[in-house]
LOPA-704789 format. One record per residue (C-alpha): residue number from 1; residue in one letter; x, y, z. Coordinates in steps of 0.1 Angstrom, whole numbers. Each point is the difference from the previous one (the first is absolute). Layout:
<atoms>
- nupa;marmi;c1;c2;c3
- NUM;A;X;Y;Z
...
</atoms>
This chain:
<atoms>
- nupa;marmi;c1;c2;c3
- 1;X;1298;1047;1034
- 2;X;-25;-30;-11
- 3;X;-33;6;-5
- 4;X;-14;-23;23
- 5;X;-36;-16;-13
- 6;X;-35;8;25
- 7;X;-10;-35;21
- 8;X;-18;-20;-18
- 9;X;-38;3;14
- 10;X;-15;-37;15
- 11;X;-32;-12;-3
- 12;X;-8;4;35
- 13;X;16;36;4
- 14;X;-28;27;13
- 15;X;1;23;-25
- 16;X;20;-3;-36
- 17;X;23;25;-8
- 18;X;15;-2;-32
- 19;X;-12;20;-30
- 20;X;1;-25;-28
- 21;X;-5;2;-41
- 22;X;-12;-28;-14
- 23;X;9;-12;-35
- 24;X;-16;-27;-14
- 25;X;16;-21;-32
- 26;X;-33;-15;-21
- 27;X;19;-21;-20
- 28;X;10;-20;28
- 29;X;-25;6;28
- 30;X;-35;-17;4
- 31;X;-31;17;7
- 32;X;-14;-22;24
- 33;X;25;11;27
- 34;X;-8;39;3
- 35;X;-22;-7;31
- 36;X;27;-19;21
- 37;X;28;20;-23
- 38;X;-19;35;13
- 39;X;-8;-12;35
- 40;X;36;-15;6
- 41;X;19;36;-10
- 42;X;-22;14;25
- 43;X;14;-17;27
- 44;X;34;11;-9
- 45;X;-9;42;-8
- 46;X;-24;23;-17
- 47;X;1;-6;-38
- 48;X;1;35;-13
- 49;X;2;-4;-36
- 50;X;-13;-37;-17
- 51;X;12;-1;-33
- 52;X;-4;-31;-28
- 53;X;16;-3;-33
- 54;X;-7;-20;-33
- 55;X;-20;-2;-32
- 56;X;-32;4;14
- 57;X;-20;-10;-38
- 58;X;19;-27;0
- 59;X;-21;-34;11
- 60;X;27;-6;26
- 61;X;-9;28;19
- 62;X;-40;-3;1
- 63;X;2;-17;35
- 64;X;16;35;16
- 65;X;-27;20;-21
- 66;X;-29;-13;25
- 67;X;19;8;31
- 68;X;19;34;-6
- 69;X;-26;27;8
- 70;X;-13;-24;29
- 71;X;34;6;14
- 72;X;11;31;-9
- 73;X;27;-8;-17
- 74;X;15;19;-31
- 75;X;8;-11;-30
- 76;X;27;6;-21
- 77;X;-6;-14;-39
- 78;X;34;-10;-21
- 79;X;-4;-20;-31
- 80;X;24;-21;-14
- 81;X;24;16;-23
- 82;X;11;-32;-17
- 83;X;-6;-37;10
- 84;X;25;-12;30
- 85;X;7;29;13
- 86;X;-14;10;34
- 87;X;-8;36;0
- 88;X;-22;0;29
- 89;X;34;-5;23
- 90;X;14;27;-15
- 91;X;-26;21;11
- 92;X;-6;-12;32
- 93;X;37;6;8
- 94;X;-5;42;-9
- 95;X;-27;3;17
- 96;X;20;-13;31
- 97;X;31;15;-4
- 98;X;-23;36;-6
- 99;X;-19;-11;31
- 100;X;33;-6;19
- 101;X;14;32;-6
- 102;X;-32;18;15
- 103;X;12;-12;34
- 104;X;-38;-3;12
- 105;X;2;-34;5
- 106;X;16;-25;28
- 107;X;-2;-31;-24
- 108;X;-13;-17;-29
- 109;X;-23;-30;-9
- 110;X;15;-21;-33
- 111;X;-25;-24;-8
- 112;X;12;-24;-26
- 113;X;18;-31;-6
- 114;X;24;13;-27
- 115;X;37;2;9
- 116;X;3;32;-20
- 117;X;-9;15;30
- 118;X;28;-10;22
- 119;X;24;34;-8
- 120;X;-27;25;7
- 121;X;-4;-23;34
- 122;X;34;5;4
- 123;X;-1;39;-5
- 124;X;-26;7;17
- 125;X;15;-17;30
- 126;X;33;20;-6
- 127;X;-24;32;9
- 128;X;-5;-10;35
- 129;X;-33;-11;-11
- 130;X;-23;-30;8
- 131;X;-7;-29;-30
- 132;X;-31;-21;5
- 133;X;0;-27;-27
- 134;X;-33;-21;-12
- 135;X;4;-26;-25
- 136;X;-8;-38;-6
- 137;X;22;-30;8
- 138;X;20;-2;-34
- 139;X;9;40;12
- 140;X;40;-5;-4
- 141;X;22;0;28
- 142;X;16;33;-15
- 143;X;-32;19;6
- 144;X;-12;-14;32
- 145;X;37;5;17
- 146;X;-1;38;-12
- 147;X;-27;5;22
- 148;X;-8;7;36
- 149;X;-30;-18;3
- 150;X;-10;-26;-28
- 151;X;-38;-16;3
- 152;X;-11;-29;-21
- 153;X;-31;12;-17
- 154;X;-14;-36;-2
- 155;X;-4;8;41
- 156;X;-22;30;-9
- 157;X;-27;-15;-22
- 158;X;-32;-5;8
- 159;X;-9;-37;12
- 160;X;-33;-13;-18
- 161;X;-27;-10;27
- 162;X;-2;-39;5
- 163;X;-43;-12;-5
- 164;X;-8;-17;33
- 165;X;-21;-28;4
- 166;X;-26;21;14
- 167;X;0;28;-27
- 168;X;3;-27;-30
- 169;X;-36;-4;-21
- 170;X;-21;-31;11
- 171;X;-2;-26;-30
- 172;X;-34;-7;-12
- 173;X;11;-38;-4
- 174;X;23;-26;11
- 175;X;39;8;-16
- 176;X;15;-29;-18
- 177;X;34;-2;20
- 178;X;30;7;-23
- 179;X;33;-19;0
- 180;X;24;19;21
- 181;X;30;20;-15
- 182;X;32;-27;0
- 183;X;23;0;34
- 184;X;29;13;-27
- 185;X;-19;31;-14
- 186;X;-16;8;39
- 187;X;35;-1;11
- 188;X;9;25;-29
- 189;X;-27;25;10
- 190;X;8;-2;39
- 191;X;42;7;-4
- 192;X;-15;32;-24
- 193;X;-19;15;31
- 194;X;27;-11;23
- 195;X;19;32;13
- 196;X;37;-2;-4
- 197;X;22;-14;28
- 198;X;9;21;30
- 199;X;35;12;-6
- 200;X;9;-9;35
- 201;X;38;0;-1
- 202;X;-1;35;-17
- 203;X;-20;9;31
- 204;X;19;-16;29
- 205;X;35;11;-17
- 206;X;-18;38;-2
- 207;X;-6;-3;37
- 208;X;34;-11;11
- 209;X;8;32;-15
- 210;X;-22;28;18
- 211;X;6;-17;34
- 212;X;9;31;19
- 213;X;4;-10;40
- 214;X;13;-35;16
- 215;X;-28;-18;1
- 216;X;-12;3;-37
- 217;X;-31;16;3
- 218;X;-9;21;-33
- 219;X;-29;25;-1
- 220;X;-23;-13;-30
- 221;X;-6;34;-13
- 222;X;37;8;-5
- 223;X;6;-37;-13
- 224;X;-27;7;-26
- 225;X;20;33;-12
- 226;X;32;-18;-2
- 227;X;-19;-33;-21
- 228;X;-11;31;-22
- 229;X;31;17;-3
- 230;X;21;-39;-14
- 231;X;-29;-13;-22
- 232;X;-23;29;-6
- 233;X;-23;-24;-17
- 234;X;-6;-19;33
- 235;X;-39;-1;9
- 236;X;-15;-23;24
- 237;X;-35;-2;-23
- 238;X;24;-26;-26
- 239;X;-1;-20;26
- 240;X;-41;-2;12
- 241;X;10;25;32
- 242;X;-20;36;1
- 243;X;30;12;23
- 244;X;37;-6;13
- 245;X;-13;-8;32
- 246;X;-23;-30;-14
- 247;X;27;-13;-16
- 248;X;25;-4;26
- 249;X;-25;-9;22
- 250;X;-1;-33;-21
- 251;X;36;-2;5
- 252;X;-3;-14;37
- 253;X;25;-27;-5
- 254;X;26;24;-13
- 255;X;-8;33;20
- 256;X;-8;11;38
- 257;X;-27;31;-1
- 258;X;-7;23;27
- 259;X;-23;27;4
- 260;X;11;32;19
- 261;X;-17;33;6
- 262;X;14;29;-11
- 263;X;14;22;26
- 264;X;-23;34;9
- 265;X;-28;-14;-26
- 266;X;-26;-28;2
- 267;X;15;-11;-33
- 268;X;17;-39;3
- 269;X;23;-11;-29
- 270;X;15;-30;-7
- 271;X;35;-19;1
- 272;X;14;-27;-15
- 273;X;32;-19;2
- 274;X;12;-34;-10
- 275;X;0;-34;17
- 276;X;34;-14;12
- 277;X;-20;-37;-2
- 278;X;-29;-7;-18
- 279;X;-27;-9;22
</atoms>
């Protein structure tokens, strides 16, 4: 008989369940993330075991030096045998595979962007066992596919706090005005801070797909595991929404919502189905 994986924990669950070990590729993870990296694992389980591996006297690594005890987080030194050659994966991979075959543990936390992690993905998975992924953007689609859950670590960085008018220092004297950037390079910089565009297709053709009664109404929640379970890398923060139910909200033209409570609880959840005619 298949081992069948534990449910994924949401966000917005009560209380997370899953028991998770967290291992932690230096060589292609940032510092700045383990706040938002830390804080978004919690949502999914408790991470048992945090674990980070790479050449910690190497320059490279200084960033994670500053934030390890701060976290609690363990780490596990390899040096380079020989130039090119990544032992640090190498390592990483025992550890999980000795970690695996403890059987303490309901999944595991990969946080990298290299694809050389896409067969322990996979054999983990085989185990009956839940793969959370963290990597960048450039993370191949290998890697990100192997997983249950992928998240974009660009969502999970801190965002630098913007000086108001109010808070900026008064000038002693008058400012000389400067010549303004050119429309080209202002253009540039906006299309840079611009999120990417919302795959709505993908989103409306997923739908037509979980419609489970006559009249087309979907329960969000279980739309959201199915988005998860055909592009595990789906996350509505790419796209400048917190949550699912922000962003089809903003879908009015493409989607009828409707709140309904829950029956036996005060809870209310929401539904969603597609428009026959745009309004």
């Amino acid at each position: 008989m298949a081992v069948v994986p534990k449910s994924i924990a949401r966000p917005d669950a009560d209380e997370p369940t899953l028991k998770l070990a967290v291992l932690i590729d230096a060589d292609n993870a940032q510092a700045s993330i383990i706040e938002g990296l830390l804080a978004e694992i919690a949502t999914f389980g408790e991470a048992t075991v945090k674990r980070i591996y790479g050449d910690f006297t190497a320059t490279a690594s200084a960033q994670w030096k500053k934030v390890l005890q701060t976290h609690a987080i363990k780490p596990v030194q390899q040096f380079a045998y020989t130039t090119g050659k990544n032992a640090t994966d190498s390592t990483l991979i025992i550890d999980a595979m000795d970690l695996l075959y403890t059987r303490r543990f309901d999944g595991f936390c990969l946080v990298s962007s290299d694809s050389d992690f896409t067969g322990l993905a996979l054999r983990i998975r085989e185990e009956g066992l839940t793969v959370l992924g963290f990597g960048e953007q450039k993370t191949p689609d290998a890697f990100r596919n192997a997983c249950h859950k992928f998240i974009f670590t660009e969502v999970l960085r801190p965002v630098a706090p913007q000086k108001t008018a109010a808070s900026a220092p008064q000038a002693v004297a008058p400012q000389i005005p400067q010549p303004s950037a050119s429309p080209a390079s202002d253009a540039s910089v906006s299309q840079k801070a611009l999120p990417p565009a919302l795959p709505k297709k993908f989103i409306l053709n997923a739908l037509g797909s979980t419609q489970n009664d006559d009249a087309g109404w979907v329960n969000l929640g279980a739309f959201g595991n199915y988005l998860t379970k055909i592009k595990p890398d789906f996350d509505p923060r790419l796209y400048g929404f917190k949550k699912l139910s922000e962003l089809v909200k903003s879908m009015g033209n493409d989607l009828d919502i409707e709140e309904r409570k829950t029956a036996g609880t005060g809870a209310k959840a929401l539904y969603i189905r597609r428009r026959t005619t745009a309004s």
